[in-house]
Structures are given as structure tokens and as C-alpha cells.
N, C-alpha and C positions, 0 to 999 in steps of 0.2 A: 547477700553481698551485692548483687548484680541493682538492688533497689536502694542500696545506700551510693553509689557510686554515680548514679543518673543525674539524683540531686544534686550532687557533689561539684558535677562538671558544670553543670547548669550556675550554678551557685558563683562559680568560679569565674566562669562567663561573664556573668552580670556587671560582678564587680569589674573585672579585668574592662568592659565596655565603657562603663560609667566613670571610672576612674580616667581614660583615653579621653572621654568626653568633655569633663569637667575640666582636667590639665591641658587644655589643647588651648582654648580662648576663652574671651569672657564673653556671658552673654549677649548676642546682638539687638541691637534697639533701634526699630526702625527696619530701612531698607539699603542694602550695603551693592554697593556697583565697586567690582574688582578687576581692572583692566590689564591685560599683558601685551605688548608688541609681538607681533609676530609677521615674515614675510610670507610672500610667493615664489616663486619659483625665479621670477625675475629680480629678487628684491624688491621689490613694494610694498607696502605695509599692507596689513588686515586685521587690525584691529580684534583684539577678540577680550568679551567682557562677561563676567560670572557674577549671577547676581543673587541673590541671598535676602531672603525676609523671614521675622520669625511670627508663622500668619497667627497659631494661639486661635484666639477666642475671636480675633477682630475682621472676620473673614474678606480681609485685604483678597483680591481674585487680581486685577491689572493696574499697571500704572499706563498711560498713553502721554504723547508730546508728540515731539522734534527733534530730530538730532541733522546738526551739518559740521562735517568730517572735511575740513578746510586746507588745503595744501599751496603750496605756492604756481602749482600748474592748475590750480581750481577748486570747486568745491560741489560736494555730494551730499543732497538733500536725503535722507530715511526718516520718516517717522520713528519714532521711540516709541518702543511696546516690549512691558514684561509681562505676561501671564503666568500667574502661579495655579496649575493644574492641582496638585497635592502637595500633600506634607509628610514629614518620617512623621515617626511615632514621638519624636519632643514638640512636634508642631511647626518646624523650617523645612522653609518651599525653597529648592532653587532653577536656575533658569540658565542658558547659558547663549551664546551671540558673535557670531562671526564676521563682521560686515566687509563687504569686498567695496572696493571704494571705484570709483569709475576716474579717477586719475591716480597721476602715478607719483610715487617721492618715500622716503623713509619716514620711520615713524615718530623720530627726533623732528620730524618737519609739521608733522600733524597738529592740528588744532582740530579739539574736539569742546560742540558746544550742545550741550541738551538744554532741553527745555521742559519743562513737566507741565501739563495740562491740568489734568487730574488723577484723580486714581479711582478704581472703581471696586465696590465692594459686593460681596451677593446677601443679596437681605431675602426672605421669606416672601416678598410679593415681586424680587427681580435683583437689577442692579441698580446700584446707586450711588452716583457720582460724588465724590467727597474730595478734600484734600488730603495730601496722602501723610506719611508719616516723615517724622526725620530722614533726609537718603546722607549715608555716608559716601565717601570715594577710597578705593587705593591703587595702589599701584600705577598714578598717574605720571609720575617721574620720567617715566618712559616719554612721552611725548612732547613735544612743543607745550602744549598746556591742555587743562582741562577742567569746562566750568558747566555746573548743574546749576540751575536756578527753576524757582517753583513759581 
């Protein structure tokens, strides 16, 4: 009894996972930048951004740029960098991004402008600088605006 029961839960598992999986989104294509506002302690915004690529077979490792996080008290230069270390087991890497901004204002005030470089892939004799894949956006409503460009 105790060997039909193991499979069973297992069995159960699987589906119950895959099915969560499958119902949840549609496949992603490309590299997806998911923004939320969020403050400090003083009210200030801090930006915080979740990013999402599905790496597969095309072993995507960084993307690099620019990013300037633009307020009406000034503006904060950071370079733009996602590294994707690993993957689950379907093949999506994610990454995640808190930037603290060096002036101050809410996030309804922000302008946020990236810029992509390149992206860099690891091939068998190193890395190799490529153009990167489609980047989507969400959750930009929250701010003043917000524009990627490659």
C-alpha cells in the first residue's frame, strides 16, 4: 500500500504544479522589466524593478546600459545591469533591483529613462556581446513615465 501511495502524491504534485503554471501567464518572449513604486521612510520614492527572462537554449547571462531616474529636484545617473546567474527547471532567470535615488520627490514625479547597450551572452570560448532580445515593461503607470530604448 505504502508504494502505491508515494507515486500517487507525487503524481498529484506534478499536475497540481504544471497546471498553477500553465493557468497563471502566457509564455514570456524576450526580457520583461516589472516596476512597482515604492517609498522610504520619509516618502521618497525607491523604485524597485523585477525582471524576468526566459534564458532556454539562448544563454542570454547580462544585459548592460544606463539608466537616469529624473526628478524635478534633479537627476541620478546608475548604470543598467541585469545578470541572470540561473534558471528553474522551465529555463526563467530572474533578477530583482532597488535603486535609492539621491534626490528626493514621489514616484508620480519620476522619470525613468534606460538605455540598453547591449547584452551579453556566454558562448563556449567566453562572452559575446550581441543585441539583446525583445524587453517588455509593466507596471509603469506608477510614475511620471518610463522609456527603454535599445
Amino acid at each position: 500500500m505504502k508504494k502505491l501511495l508515494i507515486p500517487l502524491v507525487v503524481g498529484v504534485a506534478v499536475v497540481i504544479a504544471a497546471v498553477a503554471i500553465s493557468d497563471d501567464e502566457a509564455p514570456l518572449e524576450g526580457i520583461l522589466l516589472s516596476f512597482e513604486a515604492a517609498t522610504d521612510d520619509d516618502g521618497n520614492c525607491t523604485p524597485k524593478r523585477f525582471d524576468r527572462a526566459m534564458i532556454g537554449d539562448s544563454n542570454l547571462y547580462a544585459v548592460r546600459g544606463d539608466t537616469q531616474y529624473i526628478m524635478p529636484t534633479g537627476t541620478t545617473s546608475i548604470p543598467f545591469q541585469i545578470v541572470f546567474r540561473s534558471t528553474d527547471m522551465n529555463g526563467m532567470s530572474t533578477s530583482d533591483t532597488i535603486s535609492m535615488l539621491n534626490h528626493s520627490g514621489s514616484c508620480s514625479e519620476l522619470t525613468i529613462k534606460i538605455e540598453i547597450d547591449y547584452c551579453e551572452y556566454l558562448m563556449p570560448d567566453g562572452r559575446e556581446e550581441r543585441a539583446c532580445p525583445v524587453i517588455q515593461t509593466e507596471g509603469i503607470e506608477v510614475f511620471k513615465s518610463v522609456s527603454v530604448t535599445q
